[in-house]
VOLO-261241 format. One record per residue: x, y, z of N, C-alpha, C in turn; residue in three letters. Coordinates in steps of 0.2 Angstrom, whole numbers, padded with zeros to 4 digits, always signed. Each point is the difference from the previous one (the first is absolute). Example, Ala and Ser with C-alpha at 12.3 -4.5 7.8 and 13.67 -1.06 7.14 Angstrom:
# VOLO-261241
+0066-0028+0039-0004+0006+0000+0004+0006+0000ALA
-0002+0005-0004+0004+0006+0001-0004+0005+0003SER
END
This chain:
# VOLO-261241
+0004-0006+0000-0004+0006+0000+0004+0006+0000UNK
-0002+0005-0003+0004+0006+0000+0000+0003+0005UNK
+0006+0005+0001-0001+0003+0007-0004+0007+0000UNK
-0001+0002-0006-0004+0007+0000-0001+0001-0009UNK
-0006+0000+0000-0003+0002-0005+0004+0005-0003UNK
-0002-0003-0006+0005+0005-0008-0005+0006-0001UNK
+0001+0005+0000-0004+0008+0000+0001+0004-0007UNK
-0004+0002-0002+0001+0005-0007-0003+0007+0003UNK
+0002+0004-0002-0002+0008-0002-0005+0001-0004UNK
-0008+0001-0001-0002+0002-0006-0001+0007+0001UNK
-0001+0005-0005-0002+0005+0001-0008+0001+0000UNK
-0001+0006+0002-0008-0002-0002-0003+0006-0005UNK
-0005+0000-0003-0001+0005-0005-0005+0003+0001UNK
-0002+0007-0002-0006+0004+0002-0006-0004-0003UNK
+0000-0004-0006-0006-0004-0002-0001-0004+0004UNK
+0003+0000+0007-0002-0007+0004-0006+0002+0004UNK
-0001+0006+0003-0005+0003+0002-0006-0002+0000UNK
-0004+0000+0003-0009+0000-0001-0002+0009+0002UNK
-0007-0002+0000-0002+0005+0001+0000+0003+0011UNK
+0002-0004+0003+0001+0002+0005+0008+0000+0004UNK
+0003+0003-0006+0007+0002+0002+0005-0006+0000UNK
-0001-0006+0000+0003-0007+0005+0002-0003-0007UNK
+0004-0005-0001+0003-0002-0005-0008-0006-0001UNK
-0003+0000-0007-0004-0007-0001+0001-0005+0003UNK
-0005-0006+0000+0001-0006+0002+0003-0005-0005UNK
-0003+0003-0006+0002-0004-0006+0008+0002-0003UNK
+0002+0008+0003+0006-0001-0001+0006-0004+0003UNK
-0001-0002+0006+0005-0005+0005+0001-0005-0005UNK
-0005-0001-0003+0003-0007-0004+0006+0001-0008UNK
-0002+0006+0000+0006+0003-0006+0006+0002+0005UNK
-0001+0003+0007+0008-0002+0003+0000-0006+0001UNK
-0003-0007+0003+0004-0004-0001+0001-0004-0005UNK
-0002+0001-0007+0003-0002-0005+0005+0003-0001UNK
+0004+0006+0000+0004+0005-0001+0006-0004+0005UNK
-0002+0000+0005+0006-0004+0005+0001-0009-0002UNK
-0004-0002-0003+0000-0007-0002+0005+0001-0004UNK
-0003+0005-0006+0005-0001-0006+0007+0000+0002UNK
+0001+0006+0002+0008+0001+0004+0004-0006+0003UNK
-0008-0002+0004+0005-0006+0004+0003-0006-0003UNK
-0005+0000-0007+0002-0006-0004+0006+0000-0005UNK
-0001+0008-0001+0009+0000-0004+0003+0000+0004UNK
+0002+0001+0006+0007-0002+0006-0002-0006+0002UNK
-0003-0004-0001+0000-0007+0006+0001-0005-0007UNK
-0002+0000-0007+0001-0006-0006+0003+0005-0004UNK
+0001+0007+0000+0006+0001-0006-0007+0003-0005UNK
+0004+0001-0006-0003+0005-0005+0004+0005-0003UNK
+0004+0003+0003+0005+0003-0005+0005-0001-0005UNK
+0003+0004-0004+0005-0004-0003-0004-0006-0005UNK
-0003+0001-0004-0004-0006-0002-0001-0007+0002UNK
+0001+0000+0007-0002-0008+0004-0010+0001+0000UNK
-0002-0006-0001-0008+0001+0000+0000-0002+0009UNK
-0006+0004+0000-0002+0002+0009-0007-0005+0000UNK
-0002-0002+0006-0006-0004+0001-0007+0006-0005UNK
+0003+0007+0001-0007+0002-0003+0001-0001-0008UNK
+0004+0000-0002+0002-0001-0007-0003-0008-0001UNK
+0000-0004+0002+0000-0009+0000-0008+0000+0002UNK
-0004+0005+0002-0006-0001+0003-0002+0000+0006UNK
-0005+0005+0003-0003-0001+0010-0007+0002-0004UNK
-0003-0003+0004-0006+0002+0001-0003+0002+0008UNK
-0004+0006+0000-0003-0001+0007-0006-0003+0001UNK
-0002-0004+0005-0005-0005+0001-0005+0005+0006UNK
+0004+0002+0005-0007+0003+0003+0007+0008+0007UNK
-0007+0000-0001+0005+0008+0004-0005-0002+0006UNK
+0002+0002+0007-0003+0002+0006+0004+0007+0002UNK
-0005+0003+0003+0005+0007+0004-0007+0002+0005UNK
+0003+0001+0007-0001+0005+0005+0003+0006-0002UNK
-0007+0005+0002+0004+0006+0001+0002+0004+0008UNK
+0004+0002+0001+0002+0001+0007-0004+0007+0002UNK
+0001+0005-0005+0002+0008+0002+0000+0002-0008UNK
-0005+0006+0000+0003+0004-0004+0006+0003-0003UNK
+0002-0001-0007+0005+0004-0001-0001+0003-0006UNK
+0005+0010+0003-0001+0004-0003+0003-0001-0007UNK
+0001+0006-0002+0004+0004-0007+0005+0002+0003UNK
+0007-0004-0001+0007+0006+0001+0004+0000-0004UNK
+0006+0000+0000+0006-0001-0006+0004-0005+0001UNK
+0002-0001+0008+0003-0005+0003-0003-0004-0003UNK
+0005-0009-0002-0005-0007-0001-0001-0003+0006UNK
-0004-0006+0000-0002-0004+0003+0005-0004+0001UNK
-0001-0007+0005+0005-0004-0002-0002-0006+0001UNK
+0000-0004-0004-0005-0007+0000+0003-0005+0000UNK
+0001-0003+0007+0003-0006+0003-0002-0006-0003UNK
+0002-0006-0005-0002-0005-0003+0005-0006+0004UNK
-0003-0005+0000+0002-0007+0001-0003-0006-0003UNK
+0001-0004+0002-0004-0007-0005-0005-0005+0006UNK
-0005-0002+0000-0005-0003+0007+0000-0006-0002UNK
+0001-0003-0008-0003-0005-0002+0002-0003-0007UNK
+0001-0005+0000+0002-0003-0006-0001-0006-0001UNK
-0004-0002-0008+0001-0006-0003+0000-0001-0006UNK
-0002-0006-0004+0003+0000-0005+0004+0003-0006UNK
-0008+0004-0002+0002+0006-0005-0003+0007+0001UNK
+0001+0000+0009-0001+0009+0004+0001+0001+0004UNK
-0001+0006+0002+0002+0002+0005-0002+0004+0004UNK
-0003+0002+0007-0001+0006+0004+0005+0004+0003UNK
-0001+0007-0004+0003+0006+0003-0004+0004+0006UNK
+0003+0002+0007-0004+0004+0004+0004+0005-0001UNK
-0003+0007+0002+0001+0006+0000-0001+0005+0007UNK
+0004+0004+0000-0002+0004+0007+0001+0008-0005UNK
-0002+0004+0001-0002+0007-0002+0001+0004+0004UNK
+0007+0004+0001+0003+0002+0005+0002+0009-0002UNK
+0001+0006+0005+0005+0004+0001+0006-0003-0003UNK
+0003+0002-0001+0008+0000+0000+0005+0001+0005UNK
+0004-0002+0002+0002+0001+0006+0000+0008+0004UNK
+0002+0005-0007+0003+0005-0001-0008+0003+0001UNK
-0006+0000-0001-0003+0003-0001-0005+0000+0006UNK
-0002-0005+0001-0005+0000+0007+0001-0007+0001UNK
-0006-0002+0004-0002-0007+0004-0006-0002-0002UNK
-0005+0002-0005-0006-0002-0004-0001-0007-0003UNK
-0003-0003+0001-0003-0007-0002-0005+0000-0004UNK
+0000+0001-0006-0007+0000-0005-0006-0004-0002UNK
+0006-0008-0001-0005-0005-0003+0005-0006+0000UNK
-0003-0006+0002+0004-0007-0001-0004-0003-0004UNK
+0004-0005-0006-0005-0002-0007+0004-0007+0000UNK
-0004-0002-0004+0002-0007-0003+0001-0001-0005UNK
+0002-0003-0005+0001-0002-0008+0002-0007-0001UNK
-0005-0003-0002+0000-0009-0007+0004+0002-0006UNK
+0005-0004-0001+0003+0000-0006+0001-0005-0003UNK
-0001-0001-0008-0001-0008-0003+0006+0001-0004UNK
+0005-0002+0000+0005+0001-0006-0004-0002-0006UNK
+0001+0003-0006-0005-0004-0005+0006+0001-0007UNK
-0001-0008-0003+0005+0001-0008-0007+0002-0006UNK
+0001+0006-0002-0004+0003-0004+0000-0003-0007UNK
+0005-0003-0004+0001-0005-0005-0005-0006+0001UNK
+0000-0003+0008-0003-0005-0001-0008-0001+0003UNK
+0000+0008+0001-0008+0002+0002-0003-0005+0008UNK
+0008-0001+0004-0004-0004+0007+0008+0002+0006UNK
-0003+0000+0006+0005+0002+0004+0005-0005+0000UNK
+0007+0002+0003+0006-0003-0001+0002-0002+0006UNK
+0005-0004+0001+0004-0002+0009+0004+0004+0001UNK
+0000+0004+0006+0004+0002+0003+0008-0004-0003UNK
+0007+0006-0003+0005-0005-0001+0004+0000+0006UNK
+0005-0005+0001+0004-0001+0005+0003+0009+0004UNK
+0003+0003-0006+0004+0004+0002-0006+0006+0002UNK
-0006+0000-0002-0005+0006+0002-0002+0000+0008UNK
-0001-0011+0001-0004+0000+0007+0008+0003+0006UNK
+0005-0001-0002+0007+0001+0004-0001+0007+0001UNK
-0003+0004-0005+0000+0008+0002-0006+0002+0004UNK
-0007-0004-0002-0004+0001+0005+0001-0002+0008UNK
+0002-0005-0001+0002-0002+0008+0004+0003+0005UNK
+0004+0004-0005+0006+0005+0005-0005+0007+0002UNK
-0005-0001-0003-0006+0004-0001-0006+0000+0007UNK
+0002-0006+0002-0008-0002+0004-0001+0003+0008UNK
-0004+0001+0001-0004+0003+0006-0006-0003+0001UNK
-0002+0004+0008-0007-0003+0000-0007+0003-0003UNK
-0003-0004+0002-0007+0003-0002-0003+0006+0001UNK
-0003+0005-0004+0000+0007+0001-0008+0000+0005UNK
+0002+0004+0004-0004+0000+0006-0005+0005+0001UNK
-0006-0003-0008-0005+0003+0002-0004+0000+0006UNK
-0006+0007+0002-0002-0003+0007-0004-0005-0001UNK
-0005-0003-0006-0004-0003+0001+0003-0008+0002UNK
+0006+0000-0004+0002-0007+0003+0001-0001+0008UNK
+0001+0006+0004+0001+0000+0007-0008+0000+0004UNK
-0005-0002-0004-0007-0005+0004-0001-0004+0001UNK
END
């Protein structure tokens, strides 16, 4: 198990707003796509012309998210602590924490979840996890993300 969740920066954009000041709900899911992406070119590669898991194909199968607290519009980004809860064949579960920045404050936004199906798009059905993908998730792993309702 990891000892501390792998973290990204996203920025956040004035589109993310709703009509009562607060970033949407529906935009959380475009930051934690934003910090997936990130995570996945540093954790499988993609640069330099190496294909990346997103290159090979992912699918998302189901999103959960708690919202904690409101969050405004600043400049500052957020900072979105990922790890891995779950894995088999051909997916995986990523949990999320939705945080301040160390620098910025001590805010807790929202904790989510995300299904993910690797999928080979050539042969139109998901794919197995390969050897060298499960080794990088594994160095990845944590516990289960601690929505309240599973504490009933």
């Amino acid at each position: 198990m990891s000892t501390s969740p792998y973290c990204v920066s996203v920025p956040l954009r004035w589109s993310d707003m709703d009509a009562y000041g607060h970033v949407n709900n529906v935009q959380f899911l475009r930051l934690l796509e934003d910090a997936r992406v990130t995570g996945f070119r540093e954790w499988f590669g993609g640069d330099a012309g190496d294909r990346s898991l997103l290159d090979e194909g992912v699918l998302v199968a189901r999103h959960e998210i708690e919202y904690i607290a409101p969050l405004t519009f600043r400049h500052a980004p957020i900072a979105v602590e990922m790890w891995v809860t779950k894995m088999g064949g051909a997916g995986f579960d990523i949990g999320y924490d939705v945080r301040d920045p160390e620098d910025v404050g001590d805010g807790h936004y929202a904790r989510a979840e995300t299904s993910l199906v690797l999928y080979d798009f050539a042969q139109s059905r998901p794919r197995r996890i390969h050897p060298d993908e499960k080794a990088i998730l594994e160095g990845l792993r944590g516990e289960q993300v601690p929505f309240r309702w599973r504490g009933r």
